[in-house]
Residue, then its C-alpha position, 0 to 999 in steps of 0.5 A: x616672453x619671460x626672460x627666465x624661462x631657461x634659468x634654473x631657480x636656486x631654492x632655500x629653506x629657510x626655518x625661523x625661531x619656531x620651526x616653521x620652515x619656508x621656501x625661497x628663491x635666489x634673486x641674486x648673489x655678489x661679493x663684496x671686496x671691502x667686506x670679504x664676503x658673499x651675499x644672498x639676496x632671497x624672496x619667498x617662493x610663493x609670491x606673485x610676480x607683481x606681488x610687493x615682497x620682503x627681500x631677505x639679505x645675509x652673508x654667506x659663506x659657500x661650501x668648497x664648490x661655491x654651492x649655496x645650497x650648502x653654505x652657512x647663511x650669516x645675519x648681516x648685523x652692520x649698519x655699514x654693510x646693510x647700507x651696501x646691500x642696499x645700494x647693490x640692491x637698488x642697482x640691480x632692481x633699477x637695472x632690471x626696471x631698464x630691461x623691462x621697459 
């Protein structure tokens, strides 16, 4: 039984250098206290579930009502902060590990 069966995906859009565009999913946002920001943690949408994927990380700043899909995706250019995404992102891919076994 998949657990995710009653949550709905948020998508992004994200558009590189050259126009092309290409459709991610949310695998989850946080925000950070020492930083003063949210962050966003994406996959691509096309990938398979046991499939190896590159996971995009960037700050974000939410519009008024806190929706994603209207915030300003940052690039996260701080070896620091990059080191703190990190750590939350093991966290939470060891936590889900917990749930699955």
């Amino acid at each position: 039984m998949n657990n995710n069966e009653n949550e709905e995906e948020q998508q992004i859009t994200l558009v590189d250098d050259h126009g092309n565009e290409e459709l991610y999913n949310v695998l989850f946002t946080f925000d950070s206290e020492d930083y003063g920001r949210s962050y966003v943690l994406l996959y691509p949408s096309e990938s398979a579930e046991d499939e190896e994927v590159d996971i995009q990380a960037y700050a974000f700043t939410p519009d008024e009502n806190q929706d994603l899909g209207e915030g300003e995706l940052i690039p996260i250019e701080s070896d620091d902060e990059w080191d703190m995404v990190e750590e939350v992102l093991n966290t939470f891919l060891g936590d889900q590990d917990e749930d699955n076994q």
